[in-house]
C-alpha positions as CSV (number, residue, x, y, z in Angstrom):
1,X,-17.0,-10.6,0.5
2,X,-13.9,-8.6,-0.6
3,X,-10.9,-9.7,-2.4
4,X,-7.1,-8.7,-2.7
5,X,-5.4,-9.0,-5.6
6,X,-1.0,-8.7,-6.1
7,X,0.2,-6.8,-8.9
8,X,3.6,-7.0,-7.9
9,X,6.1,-5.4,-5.3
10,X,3.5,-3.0,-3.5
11,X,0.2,-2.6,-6.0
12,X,-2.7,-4.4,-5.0
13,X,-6.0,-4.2,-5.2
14,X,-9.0,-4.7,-2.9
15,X,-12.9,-5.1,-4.5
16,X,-16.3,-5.9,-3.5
17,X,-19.2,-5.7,-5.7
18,X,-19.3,-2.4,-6.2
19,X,-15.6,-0.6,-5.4
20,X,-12.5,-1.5,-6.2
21,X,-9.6,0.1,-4.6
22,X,-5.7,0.4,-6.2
23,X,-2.9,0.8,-4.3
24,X,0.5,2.0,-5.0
25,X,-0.1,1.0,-8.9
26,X,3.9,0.9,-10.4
27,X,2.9,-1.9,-13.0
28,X,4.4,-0.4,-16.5
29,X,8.5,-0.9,-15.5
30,X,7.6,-3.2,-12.8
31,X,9.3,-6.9,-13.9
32,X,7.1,-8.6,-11.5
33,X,3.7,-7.5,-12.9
34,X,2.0,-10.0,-14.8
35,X,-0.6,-7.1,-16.8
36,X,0.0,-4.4,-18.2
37,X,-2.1,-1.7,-16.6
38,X,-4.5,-0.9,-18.9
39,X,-6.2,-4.4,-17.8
40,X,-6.1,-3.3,-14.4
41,X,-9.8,-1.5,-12.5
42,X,-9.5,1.1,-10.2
43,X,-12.9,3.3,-9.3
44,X,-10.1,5.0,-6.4
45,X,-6.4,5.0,-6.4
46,X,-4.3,5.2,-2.9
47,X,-0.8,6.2,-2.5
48,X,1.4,5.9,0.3
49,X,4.2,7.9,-1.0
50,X,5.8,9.8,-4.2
51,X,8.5,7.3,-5.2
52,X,8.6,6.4,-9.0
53,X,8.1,2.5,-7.7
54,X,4.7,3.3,-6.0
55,X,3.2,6.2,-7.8
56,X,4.1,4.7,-11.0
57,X,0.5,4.3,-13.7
58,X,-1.5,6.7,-10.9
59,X,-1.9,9.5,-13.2
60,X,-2.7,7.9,-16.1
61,X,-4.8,4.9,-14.6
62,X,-6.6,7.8,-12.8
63,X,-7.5,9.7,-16.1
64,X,-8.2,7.1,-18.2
65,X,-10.9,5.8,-15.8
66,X,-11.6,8.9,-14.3
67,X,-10.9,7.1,-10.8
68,X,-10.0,9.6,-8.0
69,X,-6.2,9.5,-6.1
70,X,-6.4,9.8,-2.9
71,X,-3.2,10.5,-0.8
72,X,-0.8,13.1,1.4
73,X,-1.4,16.5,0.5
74,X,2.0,17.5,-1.4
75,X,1.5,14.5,-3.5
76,X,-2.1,15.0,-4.1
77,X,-1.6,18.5,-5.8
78,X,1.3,17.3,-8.0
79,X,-1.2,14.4,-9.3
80,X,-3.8,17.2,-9.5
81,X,-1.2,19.2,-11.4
82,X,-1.0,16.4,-14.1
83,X,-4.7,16.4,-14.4
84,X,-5.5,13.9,-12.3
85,X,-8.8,13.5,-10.1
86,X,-7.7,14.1,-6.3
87,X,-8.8,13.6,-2.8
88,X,-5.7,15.3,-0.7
89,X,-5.6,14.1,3.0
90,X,-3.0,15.0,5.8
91,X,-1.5,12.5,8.5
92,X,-3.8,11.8,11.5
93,X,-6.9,13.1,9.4
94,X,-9.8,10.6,8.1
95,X,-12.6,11.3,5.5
96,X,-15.9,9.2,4.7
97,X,-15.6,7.8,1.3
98,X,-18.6,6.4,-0.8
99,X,-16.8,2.6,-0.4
100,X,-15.5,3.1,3.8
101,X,-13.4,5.3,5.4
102,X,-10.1,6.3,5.3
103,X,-7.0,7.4,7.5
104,X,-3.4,8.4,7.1
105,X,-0.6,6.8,9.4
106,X,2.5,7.9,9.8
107,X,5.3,6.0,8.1
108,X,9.1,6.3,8.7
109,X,10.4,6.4,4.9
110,X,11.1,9.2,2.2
111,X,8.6,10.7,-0.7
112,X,10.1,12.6,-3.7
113,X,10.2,11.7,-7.4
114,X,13.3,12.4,-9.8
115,X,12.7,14.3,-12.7
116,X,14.9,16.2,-15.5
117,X,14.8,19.2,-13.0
118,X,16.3,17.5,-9.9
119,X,14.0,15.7,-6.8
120,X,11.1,16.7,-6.3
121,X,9.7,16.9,-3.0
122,X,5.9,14.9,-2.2
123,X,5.8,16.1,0.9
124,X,5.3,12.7,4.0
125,X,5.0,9.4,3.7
126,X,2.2,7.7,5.5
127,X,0.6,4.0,5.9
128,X,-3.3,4.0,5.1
129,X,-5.5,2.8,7.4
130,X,-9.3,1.3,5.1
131,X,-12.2,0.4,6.2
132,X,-13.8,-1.9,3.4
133,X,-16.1,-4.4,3.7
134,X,-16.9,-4.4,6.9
135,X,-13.2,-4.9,7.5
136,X,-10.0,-2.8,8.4
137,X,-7.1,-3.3,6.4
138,X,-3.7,-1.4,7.3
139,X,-1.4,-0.9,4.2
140,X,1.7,0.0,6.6
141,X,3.0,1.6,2.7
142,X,7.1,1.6,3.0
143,X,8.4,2.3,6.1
144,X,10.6,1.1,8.9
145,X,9.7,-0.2,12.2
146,X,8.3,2.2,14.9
147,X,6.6,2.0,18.5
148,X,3.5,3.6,17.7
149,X,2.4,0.5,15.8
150,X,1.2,-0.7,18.5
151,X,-0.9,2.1,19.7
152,X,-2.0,1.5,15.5
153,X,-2.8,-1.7,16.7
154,X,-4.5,-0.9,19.9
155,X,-6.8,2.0,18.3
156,X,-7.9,0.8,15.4
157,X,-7.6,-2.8,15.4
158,X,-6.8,-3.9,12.0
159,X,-7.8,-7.1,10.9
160,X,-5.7,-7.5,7.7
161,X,-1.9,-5.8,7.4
162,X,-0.1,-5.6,4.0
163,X,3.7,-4.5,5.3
164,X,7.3,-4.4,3.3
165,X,9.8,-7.5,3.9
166,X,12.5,-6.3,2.0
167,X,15.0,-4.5,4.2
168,X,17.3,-1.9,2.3
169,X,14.4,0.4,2.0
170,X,12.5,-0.6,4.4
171,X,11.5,-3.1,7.1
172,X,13.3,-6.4,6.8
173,X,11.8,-9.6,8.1
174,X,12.8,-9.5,11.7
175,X,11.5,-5.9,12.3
176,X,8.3,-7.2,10.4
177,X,7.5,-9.6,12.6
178,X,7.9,-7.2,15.6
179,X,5.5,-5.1,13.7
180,X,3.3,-7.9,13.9
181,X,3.8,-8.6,17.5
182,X,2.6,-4.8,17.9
183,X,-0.5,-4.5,15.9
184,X,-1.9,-7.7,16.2
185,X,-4.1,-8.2,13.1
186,X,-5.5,-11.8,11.9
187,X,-4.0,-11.7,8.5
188,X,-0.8,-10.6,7.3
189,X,0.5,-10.1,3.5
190,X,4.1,-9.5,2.5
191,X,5.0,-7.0,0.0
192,X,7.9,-4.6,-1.3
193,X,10.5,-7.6,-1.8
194,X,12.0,-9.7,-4.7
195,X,11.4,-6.7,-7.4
196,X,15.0,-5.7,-7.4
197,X,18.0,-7.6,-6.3
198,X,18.6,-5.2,-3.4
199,X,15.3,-6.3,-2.0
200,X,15.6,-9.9,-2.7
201,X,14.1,-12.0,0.4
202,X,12.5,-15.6,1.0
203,X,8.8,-14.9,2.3
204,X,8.5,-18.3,3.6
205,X,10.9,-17.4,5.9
206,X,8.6,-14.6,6.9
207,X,6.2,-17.0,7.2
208,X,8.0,-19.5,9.7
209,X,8.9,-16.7,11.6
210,X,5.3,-15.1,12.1
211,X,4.0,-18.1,13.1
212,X,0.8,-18.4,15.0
213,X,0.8,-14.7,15.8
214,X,-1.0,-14.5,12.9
215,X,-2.3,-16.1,9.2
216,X,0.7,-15.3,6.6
217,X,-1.0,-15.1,3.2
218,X,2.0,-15.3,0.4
219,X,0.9,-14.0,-3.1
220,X,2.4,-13.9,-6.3
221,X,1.8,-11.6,-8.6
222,X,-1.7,-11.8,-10.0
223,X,-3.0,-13.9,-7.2
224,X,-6.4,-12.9,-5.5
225,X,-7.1,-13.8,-2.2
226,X,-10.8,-13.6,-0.7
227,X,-11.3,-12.3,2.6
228,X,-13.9,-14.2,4.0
């Protein structure tokens, strides 16, 4: 059995007995999170892009548990840089991890963090395709909507998608549910909406419109769900 856990806007987590995967984990700043995040596990630590809202805790988290980042190859090395642990990956490439494997997607989005010297370039978004647990799961990470979802969908089969709902930034509840339409999966869990005002968006709306094309999990922040 593995469970999902909500930290807030996009950080979750997803554990079995043994592994315990982070994703995306802006906690300290974030007004949703509930912990701060030296309560939070990670034994890995994925990112989907370099924004200040997603790679957030990743460097410390990582060094203080000595847990290994894993994500695009620009923002690998600048984690590696800070002293982090890395695992750098490129788009399209997958790798055989001691908890399942893992893939890079392409997302439709922007990477770069701000610092005192100007932007800093990450190098591409992607979406992260896991397989944990005898399950796939398909973080989408932030990104618009695009056709080769469906060939996502068709390849790879993900059972469980985590996807943004908060427009602005990034897909808004009508393009979500197209997304869905494309890849199919049994569950669905909204994220990346309600942090800021810009974002702000009624899931339950989400979840009207979904449907039956699939089973629309809603978590707050600190919820776990088990996947059964």
């Amino acid at each position: 059995m593995a469970t999902v856990t909500f930290y807030g806007h996009s950080c979750f987590s997803l554990s079995d007995r043994t592994h315990t995967l982070l994703f995306d984990p802006f906690i300290t700043g974030n007004p949703q999170a509930t912990l701060p995040a030296s309560d939070i596990h990670a034994d890995y630590i994925l990112l989907t892009h370099g924004h200040s809202d997603h790679i957030g805790d990743a460097v410390p988290m990582a060094k203080q548990r000595n847990a290994t980042i894993i994500a695009s190859f620009e923002l690998a090395k600048y984690c590696e840089r800070q002293g982090a642990k890395v695992h750098d990956m490129g788009i399209g490439g997958s790798y055989k991890f001691p908890f399942g494997r893992v893939k890079l997607t392409q997302a439709t989005h922007g990477s770069a963090i701000i610092t005192d010297d100007g932007i800093e370039y990450l190098g591409n978004p992607c979406g992260i395709l896991v397989r944990f647990n005898g399950r796939t799961y398909y973080n989408t990470g932030d990104t618009g909507l695009f056709g080769d979802m469906a060939l996502i969908g068709k390849l790879y089969k993900p059972e469980i998608v985590i996807l943004p709902i908060g427009d602005n930034y990034t897909m808004g509840i009508e393009d979500a549910v197209e997304a869905i339409k494309m890849i199919k999966p049994k569950i669905v869990i909204p994220v990346h909406y309600n942090t800021f005002p810009v974002i702000m968006q009624d899931p339950y709306v989400f979840v009207k419109k979904v449907g039956k094309l699939a089973r629309c999990v809603v978590l707050k922040p600190g919820d776990t769900y088990e996947i059964s």
